[in-house]
Backbone bond lengths (Angstrom), bond angles and torsions (degrees), N, CA, C in turn:
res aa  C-N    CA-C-N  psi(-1)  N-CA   C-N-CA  omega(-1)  CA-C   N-CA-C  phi
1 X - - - 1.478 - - 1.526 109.69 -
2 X 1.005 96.32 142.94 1.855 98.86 -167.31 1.716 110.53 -100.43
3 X 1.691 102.38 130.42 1.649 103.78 -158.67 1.854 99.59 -66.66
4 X 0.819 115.90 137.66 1.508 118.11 158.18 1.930 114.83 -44.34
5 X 0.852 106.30 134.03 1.636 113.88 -157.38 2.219 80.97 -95.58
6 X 1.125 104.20 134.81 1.570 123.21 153.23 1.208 135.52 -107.06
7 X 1.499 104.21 133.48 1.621 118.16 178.14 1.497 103.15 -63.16
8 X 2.222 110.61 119.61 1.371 86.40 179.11 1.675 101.93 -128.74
9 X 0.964 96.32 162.48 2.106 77.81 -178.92 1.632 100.84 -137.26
10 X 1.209 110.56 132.82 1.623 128.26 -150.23 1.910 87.33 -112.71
11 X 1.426 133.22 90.73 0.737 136.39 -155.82 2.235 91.25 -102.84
12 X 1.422 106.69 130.19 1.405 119.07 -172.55 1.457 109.58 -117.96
13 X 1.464 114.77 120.12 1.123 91.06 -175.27 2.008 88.65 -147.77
14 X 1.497 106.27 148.73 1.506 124.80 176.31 1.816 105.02 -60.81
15 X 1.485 100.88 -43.24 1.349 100.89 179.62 1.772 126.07 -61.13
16 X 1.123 118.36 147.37 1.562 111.94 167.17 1.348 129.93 -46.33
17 X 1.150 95.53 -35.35 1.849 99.24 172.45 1.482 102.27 -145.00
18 X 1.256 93.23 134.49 1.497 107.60 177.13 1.396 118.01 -44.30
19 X 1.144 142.74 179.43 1.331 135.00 -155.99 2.246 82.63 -120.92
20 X 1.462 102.81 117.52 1.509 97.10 162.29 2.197 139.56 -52.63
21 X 1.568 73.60 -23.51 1.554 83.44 167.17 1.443 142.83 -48.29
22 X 2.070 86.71 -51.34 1.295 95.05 -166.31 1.693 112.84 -93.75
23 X 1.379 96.02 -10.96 1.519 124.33 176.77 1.603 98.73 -57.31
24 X 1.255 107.48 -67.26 1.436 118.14 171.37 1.688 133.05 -32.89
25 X 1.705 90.23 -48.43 1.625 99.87 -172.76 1.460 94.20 -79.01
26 X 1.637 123.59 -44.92 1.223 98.00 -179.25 1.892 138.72 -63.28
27 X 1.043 104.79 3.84 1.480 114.79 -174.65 1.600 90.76 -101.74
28 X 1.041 144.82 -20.06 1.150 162.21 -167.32 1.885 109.02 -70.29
29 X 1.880 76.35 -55.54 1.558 97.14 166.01 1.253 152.03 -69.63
30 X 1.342 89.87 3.87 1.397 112.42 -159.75 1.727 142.13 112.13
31 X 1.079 77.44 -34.30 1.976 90.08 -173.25 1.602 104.27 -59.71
32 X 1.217 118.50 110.45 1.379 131.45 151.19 1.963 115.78 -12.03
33 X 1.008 101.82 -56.73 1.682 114.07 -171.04 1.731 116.67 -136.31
34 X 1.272 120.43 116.01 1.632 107.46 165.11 1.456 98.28 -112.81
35 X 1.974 97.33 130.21 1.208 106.72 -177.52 1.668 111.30 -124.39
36 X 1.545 98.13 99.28 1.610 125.67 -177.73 1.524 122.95 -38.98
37 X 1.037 127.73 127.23 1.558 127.59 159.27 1.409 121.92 -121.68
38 X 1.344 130.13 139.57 1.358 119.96 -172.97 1.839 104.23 -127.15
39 X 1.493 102.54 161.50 1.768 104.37 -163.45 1.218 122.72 35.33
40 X 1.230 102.33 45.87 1.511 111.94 150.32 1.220 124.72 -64.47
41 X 2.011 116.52 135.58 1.483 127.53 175.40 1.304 113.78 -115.08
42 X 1.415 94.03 -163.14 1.751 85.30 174.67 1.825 100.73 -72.40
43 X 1.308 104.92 -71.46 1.033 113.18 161.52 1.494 131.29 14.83
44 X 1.156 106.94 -82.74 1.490 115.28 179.42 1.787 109.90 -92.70
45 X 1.208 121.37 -4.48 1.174 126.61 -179.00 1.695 102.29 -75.39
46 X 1.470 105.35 -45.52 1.495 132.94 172.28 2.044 94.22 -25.36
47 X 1.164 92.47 -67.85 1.981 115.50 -153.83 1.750 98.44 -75.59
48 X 1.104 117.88 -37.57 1.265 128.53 171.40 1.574 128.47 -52.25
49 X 1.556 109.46 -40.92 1.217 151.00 175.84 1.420 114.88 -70.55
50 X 1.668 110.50 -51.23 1.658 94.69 172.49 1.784 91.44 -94.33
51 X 0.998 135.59 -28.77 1.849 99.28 179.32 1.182 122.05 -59.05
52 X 1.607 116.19 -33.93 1.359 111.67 163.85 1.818 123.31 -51.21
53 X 1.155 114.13 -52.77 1.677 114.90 174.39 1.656 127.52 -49.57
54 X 1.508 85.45 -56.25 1.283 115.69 176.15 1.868 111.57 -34.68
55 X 1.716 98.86 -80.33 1.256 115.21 170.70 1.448 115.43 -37.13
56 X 0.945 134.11 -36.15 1.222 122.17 -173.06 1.182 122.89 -118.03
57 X 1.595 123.18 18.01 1.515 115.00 139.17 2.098 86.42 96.02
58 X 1.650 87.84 156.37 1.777 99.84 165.38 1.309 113.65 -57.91
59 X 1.527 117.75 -38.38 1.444 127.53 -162.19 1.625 91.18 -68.90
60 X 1.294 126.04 -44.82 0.857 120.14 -174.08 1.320 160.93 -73.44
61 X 1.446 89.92 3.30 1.379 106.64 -169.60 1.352 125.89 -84.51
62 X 1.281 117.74 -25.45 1.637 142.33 165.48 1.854 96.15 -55.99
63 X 1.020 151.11 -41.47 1.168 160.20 -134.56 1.958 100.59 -118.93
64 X 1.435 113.92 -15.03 1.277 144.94 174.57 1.355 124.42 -92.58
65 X 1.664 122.94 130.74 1.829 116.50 164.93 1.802 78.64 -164.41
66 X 1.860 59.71 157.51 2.018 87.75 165.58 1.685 93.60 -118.57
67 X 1.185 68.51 156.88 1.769 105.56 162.95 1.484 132.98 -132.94
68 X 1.578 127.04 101.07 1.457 118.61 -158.58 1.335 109.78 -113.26
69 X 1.320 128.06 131.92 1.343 120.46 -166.88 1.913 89.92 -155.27
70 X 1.424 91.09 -153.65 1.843 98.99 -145.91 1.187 128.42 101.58
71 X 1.959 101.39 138.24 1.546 92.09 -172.87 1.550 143.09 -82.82
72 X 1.667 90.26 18.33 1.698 108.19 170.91 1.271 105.71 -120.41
73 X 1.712 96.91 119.17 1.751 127.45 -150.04 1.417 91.85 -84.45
74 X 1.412 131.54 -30.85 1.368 126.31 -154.79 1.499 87.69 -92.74
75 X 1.091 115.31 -81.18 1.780 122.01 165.07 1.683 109.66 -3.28
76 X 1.398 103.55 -65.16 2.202 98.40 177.69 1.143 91.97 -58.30
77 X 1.369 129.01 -64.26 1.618 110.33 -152.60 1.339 123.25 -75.22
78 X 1.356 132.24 -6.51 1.416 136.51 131.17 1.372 132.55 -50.20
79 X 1.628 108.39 -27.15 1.607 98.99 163.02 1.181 102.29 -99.51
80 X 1.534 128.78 -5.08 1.952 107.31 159.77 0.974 110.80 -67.71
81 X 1.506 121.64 -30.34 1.738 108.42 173.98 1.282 116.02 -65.28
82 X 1.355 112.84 -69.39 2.153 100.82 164.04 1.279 109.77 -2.00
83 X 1.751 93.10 -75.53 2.050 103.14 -151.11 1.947 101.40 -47.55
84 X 1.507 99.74 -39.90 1.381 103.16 170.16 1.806 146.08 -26.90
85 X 1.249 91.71 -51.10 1.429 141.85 -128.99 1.600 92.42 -117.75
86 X 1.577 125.74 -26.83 1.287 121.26 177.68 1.680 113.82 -151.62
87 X 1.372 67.98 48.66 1.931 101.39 172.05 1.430 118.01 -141.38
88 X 1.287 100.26 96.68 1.708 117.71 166.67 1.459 143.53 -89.03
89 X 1.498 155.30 112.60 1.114 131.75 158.04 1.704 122.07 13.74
90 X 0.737 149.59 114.98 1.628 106.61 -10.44 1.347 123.55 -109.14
91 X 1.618 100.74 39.69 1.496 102.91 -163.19 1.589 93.60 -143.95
92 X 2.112 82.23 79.70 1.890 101.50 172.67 1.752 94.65 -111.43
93 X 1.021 99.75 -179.60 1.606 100.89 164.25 1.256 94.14 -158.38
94 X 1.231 119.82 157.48 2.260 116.77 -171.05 1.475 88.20 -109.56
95 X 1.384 105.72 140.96 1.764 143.80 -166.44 1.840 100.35 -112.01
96 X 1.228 117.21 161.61 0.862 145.64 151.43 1.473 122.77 -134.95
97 X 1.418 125.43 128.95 1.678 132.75 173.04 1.509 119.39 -107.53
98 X 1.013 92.56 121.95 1.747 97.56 -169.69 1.400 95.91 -140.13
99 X 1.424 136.25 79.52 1.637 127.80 155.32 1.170 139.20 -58.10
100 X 1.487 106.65 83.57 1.523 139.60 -171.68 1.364 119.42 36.62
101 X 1.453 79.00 71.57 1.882 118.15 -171.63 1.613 119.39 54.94
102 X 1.416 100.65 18.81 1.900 110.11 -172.87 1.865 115.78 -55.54
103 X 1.674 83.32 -40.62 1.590 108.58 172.12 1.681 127.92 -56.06
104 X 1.110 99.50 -53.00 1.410 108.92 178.65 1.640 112.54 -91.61
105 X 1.443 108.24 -39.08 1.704 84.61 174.22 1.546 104.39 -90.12
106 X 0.992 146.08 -9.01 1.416 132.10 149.19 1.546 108.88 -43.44
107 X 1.249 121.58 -54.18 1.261 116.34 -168.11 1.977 108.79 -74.33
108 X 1.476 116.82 -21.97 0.942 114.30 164.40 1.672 148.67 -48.30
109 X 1.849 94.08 -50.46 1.139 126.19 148.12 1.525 130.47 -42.61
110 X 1.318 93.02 -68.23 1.928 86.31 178.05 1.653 109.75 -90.53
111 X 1.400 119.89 0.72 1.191 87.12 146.69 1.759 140.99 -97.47
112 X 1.000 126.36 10.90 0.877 160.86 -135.68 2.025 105.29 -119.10
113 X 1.641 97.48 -49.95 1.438 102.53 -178.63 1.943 92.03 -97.39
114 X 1.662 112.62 -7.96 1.738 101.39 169.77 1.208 105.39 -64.12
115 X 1.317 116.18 -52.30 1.290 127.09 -176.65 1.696 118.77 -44.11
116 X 0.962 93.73 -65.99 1.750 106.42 -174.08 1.944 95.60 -58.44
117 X 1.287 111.45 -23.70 1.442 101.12 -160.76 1.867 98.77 -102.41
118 X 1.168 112.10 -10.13 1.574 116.92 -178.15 1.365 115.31 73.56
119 X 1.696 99.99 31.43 1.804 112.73 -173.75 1.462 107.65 109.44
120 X 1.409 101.01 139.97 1.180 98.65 -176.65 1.832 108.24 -105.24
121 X 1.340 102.02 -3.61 1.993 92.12 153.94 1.342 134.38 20.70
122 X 0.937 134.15 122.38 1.536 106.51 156.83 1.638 121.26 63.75
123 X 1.224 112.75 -4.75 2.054 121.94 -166.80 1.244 107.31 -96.56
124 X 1.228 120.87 127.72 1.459 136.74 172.00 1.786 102.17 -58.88
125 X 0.829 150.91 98.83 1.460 159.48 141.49 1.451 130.55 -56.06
126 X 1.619 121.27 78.16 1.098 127.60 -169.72 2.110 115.31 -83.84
127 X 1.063 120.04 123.37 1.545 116.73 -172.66 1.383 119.20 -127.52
128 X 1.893 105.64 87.15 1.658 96.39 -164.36 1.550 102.03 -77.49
129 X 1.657 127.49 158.53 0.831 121.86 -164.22 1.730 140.22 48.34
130 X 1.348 102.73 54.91 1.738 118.84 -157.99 1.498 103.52 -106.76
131 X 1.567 107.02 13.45 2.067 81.10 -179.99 1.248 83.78 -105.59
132 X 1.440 160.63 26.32 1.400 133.11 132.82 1.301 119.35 -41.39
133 X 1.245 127.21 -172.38 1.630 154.46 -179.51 1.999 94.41 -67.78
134 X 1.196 120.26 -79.13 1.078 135.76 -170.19 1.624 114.75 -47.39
135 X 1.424 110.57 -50.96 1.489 136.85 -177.92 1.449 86.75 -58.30
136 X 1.007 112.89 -92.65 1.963 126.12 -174.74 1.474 119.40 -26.27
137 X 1.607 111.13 -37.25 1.710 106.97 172.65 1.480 105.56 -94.68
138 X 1.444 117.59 -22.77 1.647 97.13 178.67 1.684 108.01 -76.09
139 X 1.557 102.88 -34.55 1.990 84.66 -179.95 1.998 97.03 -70.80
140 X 0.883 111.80 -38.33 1.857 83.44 175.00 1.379 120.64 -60.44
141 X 1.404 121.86 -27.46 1.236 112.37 -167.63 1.948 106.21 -101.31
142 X 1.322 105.77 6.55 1.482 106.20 163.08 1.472 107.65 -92.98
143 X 1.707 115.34 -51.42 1.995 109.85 164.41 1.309 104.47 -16.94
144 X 1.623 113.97 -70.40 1.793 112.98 -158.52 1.653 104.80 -56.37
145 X 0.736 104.53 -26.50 2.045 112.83 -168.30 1.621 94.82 -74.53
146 X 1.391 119.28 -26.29 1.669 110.00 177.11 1.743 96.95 124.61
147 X 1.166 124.31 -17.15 1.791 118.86 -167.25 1.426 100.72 -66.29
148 X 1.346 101.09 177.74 1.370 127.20 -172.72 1.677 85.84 -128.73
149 X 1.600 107.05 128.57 1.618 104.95 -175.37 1.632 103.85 -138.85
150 X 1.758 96.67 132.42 1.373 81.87 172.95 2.058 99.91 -123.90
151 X 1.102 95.71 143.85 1.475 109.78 174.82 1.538 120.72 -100.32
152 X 1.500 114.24 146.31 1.472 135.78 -152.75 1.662 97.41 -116.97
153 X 1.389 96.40 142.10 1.514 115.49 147.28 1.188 114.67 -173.67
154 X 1.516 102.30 178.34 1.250 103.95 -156.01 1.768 103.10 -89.99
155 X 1.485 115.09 3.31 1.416 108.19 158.67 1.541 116.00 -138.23
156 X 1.390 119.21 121.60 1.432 128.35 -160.40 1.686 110.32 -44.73
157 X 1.416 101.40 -28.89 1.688 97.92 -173.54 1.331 106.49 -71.59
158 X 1.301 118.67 -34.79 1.759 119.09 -178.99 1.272 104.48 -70.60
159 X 1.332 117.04 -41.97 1.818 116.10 178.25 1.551 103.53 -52.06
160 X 1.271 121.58 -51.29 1.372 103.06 -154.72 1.659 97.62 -85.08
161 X 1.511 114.59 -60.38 1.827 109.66 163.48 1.096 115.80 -1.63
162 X 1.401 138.24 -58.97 1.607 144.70 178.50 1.155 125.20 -73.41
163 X 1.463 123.92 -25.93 1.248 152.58 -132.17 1.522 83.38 -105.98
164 X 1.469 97.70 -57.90 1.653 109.92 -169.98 1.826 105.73 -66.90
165 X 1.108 105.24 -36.80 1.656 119.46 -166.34 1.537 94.03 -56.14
166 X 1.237 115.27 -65.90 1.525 136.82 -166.65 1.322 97.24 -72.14
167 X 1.257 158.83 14.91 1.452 147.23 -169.34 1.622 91.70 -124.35
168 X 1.528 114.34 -40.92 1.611 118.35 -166.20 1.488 86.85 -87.09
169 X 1.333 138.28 -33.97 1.448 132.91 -177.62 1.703 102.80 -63.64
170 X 0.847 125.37 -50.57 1.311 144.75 -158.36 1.216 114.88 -73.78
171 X 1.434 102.12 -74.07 1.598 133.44 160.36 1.750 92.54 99.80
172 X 0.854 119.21 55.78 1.890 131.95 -170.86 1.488 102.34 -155.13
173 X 1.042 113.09 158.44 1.491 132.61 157.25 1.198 140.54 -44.73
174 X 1.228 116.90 85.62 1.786 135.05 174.95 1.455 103.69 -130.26
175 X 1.698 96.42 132.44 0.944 94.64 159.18 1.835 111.39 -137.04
176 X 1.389 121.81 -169.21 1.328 116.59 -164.49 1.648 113.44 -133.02
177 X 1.311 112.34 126.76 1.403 126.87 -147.35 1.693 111.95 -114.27
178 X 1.093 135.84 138.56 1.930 114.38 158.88 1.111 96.72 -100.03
179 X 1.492 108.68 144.36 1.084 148.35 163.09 1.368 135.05 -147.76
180 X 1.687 87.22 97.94 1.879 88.15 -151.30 1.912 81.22 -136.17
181 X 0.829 137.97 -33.29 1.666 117.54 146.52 1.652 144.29 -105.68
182 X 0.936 110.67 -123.60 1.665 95.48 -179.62 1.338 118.79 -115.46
183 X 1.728 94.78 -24.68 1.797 103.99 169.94 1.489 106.02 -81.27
184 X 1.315 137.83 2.78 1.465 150.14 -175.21 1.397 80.70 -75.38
185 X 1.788 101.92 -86.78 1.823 122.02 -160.10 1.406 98.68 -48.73
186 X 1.357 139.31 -17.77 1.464 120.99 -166.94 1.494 91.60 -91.85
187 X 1.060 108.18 -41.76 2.005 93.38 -164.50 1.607 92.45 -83.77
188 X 1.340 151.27 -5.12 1.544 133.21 172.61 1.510 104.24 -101.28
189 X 1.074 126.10 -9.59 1.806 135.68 179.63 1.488 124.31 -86.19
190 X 1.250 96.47 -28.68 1.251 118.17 179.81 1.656 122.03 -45.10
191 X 1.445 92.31 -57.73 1.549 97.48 176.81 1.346 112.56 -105.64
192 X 1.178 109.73 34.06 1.820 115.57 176.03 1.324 109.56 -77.38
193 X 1.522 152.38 173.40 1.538 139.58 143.02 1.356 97.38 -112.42
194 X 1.354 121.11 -22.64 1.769 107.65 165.16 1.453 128.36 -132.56
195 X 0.934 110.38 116.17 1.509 137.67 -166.34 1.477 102.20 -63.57
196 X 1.585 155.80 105.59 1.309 128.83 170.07 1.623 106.44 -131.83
197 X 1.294 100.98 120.66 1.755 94.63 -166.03 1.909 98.38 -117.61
198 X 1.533 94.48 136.32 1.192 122.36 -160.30 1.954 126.20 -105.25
199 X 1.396 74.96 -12.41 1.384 93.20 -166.61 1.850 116.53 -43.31
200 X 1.612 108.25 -159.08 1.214 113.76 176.11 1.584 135.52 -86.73
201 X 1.331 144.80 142.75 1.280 120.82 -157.89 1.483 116.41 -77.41
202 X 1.511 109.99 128.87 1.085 109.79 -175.32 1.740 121.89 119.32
203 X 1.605 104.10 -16.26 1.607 114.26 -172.77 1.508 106.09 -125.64
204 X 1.533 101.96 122.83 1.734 112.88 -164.34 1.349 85.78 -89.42
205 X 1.582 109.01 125.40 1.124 132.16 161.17 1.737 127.15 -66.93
206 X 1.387 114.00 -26.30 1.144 120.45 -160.98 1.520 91.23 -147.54
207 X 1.059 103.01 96.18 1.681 117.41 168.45 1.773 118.91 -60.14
208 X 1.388 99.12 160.45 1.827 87.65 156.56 1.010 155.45 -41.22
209 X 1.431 102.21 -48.53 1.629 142.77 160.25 1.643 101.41 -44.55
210 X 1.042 114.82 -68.99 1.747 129.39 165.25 1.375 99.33 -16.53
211 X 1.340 102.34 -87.28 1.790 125.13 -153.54 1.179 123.40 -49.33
212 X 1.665 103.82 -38.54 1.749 130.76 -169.18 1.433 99.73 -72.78
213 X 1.420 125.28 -42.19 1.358 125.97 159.65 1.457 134.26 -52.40
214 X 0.871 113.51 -23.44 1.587 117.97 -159.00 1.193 114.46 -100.38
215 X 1.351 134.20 110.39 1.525 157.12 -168.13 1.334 92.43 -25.22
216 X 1.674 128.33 179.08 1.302 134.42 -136.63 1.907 71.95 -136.06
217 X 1.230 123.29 161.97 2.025 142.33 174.04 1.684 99.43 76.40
218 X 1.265 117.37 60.89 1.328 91.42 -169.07 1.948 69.74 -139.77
219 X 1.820 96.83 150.43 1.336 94.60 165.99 1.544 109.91 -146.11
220 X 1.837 104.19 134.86 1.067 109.00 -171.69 1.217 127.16 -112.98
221 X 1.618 130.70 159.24 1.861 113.73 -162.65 1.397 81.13 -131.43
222 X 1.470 116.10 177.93 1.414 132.60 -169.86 1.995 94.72 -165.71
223 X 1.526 96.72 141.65 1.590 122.43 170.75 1.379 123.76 -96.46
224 X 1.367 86.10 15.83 2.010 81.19 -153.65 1.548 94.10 -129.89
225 X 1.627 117.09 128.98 1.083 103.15 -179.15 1.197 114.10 -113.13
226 X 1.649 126.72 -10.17 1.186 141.19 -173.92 1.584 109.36 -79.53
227 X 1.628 94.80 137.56 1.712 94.70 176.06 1.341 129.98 -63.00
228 X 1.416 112.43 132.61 1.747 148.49 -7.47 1.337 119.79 -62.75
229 X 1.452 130.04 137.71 0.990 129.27 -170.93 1.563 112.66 -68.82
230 X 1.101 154.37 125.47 1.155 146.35 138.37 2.091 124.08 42.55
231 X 1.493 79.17 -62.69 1.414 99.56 173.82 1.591 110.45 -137.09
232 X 1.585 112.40 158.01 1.694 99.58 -163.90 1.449 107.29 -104.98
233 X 1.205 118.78 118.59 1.148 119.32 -174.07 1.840 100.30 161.76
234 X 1.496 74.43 -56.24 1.880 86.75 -160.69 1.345 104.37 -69.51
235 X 1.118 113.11 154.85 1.982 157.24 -169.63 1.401 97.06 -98.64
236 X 1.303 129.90 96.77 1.895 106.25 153.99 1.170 132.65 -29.06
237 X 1.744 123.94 -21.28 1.504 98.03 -171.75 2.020 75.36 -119.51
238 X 1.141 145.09 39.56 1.566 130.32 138.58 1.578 114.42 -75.94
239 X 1.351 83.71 152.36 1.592 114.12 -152.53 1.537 129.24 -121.00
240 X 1.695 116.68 20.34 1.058 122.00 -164.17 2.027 89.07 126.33
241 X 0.957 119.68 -20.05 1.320 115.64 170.29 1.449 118.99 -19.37
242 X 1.381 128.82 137.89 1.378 147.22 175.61 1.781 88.75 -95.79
243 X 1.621 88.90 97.22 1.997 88.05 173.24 1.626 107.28 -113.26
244 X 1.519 113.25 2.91 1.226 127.38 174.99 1.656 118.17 -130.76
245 X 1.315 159.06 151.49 1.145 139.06 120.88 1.244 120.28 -3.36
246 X 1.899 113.88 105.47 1.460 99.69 176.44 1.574 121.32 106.96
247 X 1.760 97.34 -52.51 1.395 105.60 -149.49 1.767 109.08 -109.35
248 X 1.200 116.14 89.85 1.372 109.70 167.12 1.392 138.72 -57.68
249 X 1.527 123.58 142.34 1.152 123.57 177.96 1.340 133.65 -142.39
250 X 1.828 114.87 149.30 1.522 111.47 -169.61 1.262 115.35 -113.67
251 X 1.408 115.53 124.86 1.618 113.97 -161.23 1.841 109.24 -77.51
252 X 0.828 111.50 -178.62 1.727 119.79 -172.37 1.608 105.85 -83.24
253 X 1.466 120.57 -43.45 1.487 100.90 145.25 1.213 158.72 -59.73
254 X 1.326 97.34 -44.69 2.042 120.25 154.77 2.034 84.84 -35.74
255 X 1.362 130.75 -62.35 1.420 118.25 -173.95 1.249 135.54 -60.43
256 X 1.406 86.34 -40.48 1.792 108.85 169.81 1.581 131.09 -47.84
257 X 1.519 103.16 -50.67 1.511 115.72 -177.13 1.390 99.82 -76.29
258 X 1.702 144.36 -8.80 1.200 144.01 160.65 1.187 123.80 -67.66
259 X 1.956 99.92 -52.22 1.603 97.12 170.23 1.939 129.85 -73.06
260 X 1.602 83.54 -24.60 1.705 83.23 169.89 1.696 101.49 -78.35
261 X 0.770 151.36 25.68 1.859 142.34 164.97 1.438 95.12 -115.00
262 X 1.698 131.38 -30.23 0.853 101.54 -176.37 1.284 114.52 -111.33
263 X 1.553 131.60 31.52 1.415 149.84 -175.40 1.684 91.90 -104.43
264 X 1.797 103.48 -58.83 1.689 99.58 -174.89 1.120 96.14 -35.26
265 X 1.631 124.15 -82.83 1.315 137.87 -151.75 1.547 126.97 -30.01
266 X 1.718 95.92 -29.33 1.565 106.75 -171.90 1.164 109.08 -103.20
267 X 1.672 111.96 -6.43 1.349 103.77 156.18 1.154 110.13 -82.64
268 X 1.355 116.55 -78.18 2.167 95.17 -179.34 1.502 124.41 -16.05
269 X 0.988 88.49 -57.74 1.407 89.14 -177.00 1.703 119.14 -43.15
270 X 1.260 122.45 -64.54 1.750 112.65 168.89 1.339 116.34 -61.83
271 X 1.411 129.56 -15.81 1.035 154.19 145.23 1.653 110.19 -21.56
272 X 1.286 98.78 -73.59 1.440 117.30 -175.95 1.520 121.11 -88.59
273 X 1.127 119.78 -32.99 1.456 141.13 172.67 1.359 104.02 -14.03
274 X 1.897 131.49 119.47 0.961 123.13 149.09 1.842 126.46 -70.75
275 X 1.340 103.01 -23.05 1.304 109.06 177.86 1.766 124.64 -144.20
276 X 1.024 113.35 168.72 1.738 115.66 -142.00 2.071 87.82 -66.02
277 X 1.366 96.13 148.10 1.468 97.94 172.41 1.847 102.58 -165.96
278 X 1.281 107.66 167.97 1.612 106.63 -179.93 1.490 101.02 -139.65
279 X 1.059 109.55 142.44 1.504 131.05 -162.57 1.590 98.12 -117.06
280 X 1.679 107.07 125.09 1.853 107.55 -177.53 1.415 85.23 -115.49
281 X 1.651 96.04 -153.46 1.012 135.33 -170.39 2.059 95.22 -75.24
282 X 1.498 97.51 -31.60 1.393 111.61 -143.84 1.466 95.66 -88.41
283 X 1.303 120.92 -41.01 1.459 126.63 162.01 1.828 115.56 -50.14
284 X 1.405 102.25 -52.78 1.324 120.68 177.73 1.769 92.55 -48.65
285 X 1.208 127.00 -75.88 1.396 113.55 -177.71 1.538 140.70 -67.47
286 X 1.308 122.16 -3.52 1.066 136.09 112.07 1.528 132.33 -4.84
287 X 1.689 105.16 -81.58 1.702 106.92 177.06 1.383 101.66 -71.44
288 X 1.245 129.85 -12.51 1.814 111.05 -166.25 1.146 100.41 -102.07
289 X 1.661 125.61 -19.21 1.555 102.64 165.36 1.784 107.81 -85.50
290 X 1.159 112.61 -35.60 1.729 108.50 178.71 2.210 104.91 -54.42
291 X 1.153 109.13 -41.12 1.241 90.99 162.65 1.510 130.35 -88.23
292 X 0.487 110.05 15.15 1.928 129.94 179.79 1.787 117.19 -94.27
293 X 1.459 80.54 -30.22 1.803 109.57 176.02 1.300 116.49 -91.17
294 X 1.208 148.50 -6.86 1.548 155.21 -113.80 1.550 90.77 -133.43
């Protein structure tokens, strides 16, 4: 009698413990079993990678996915290259990379203010607090859209260090800013048209003082839903909200319910997959403007 074959998803992650979230959504998704790994390298990601294939046969691989995440972005995408790299015909299984959700709510965010903005083309893209995970893929993934982006921190050498990293990655326009008080953010904000603050949960990036200053057509998004919002004014679940004269805004939920539709999606999807495929950042933006469009 022939065993019933299970959906299993081999979730990889740099961090010590897997992130409960994504653990969550994927069972959500369907998958029968998520089976966790923590401090993952290339290294051992390498050995991990063929027992997973291995074990489960040609038949099996359709019935198979990874998932690699953690909050060191360079680190996953070096063990997606591994997982890559020692996966053959007919023993692929299709991956998705999401570094602890940097991928998808990055991609949430700017698409979200493309939308509202009718492209972001040509748009000055301001990002206080951008050398996180989140900060770092939305200014790359606004470059590809056509912006001009400049990134914040609270010490100019790290602003520009990244600034520079992401410009030769990119090969577009970043540049790197301090912004470590409020007379900083007023004179680099000024001539921004989109405001997107990235920071940590819980620390308002853009004070009052900030906001009350800042020219009138400008629209700003926030990641953070925990009190203080990101920026002061904004509501987690506003949506294009006028929280200033002028100045529209998108709350961290308005982002959220985008990136969770478009996280499900990419789980089903390897989920379901008849044949081997890898899911980026780039796929991820893809479904969030095709559903954004609908």
């Amino acid at each position: 009698m022939a065993t019933e074959r299970k959906h299993l998803l081999f979730f990889l992650t740099t961090d010590p413990h897997p992130s409960p979230f994504d653990i969550n959504m994927a069972y959500d998704a369907g998958f029968h079993a998520v089976i966790p790994y923590g401090n993952v390298t290339e290294e051992s990601g390498a050995l991990l990678v063929q027992d997973i294939i291995f074990s489960r046969g040609p038949k099996g691989a359709k019935f198979t996915a990874l998932f690699i995440g953690g909050n060191d972005v360079e680190l996953a995408e070096r063990i997606r290259e591994t997982a890559v790299k020692n996966m053959f015909p007919p023993f692929q299984v299709s991956m998705m990379i999401d570094p602890k959700g940097a991928y998808t709510t990055a991609v949430a965010l700017v698409a979200k203010v493309d939308k509202a903005l009718g492209g972001l083309k040509k748009k000055r893209v301001a990002i206080p607090g951008a050398t996180g995970p989140v900060g770092r893929v939305g200014a790359t993934l606004c470059v590809k859209l056509g912006s001009e982006v400049l990134i914040g921190s609270r010490q100019l050498a790290a602003a520009e260090r990244l600034a520079h990293q992401l410009s030769e990655r990119t090969g577009g326009v970043i540049k790197g800013a301090q912004m470590a008080t409020d007379e900083d953010k007023i004179s680099q904000l000024r001539d921004a048209d989109v405001i997107l603050t990235t920071g940590k949960a819980g620390v308002q990036m853009v004070s009052e003082t900030v906001l009350k200053t800042l020219p009138r057509g400008k629209v700003v998004a926030d990641v953070n839903a925990v009190p203080p919002t990101g920026i002061h004014g904004l509501s987690a679940n506003d949506d294009l909200k006028e929280i200033a004269p002028g100045i529209k805004g998108i709350g961290a939920l308005a982002v959220g319910v985008l990136k969770y539709d478009v996280e499900m999606e990419m789980l089903e999807t390897i989920r379901t997959a008849d044949t081997f495929m890898i899911l980026d950042e780039n796929t991820a933006l893809e479904i969030a403007r095709r559903r954004l469009s609908a």
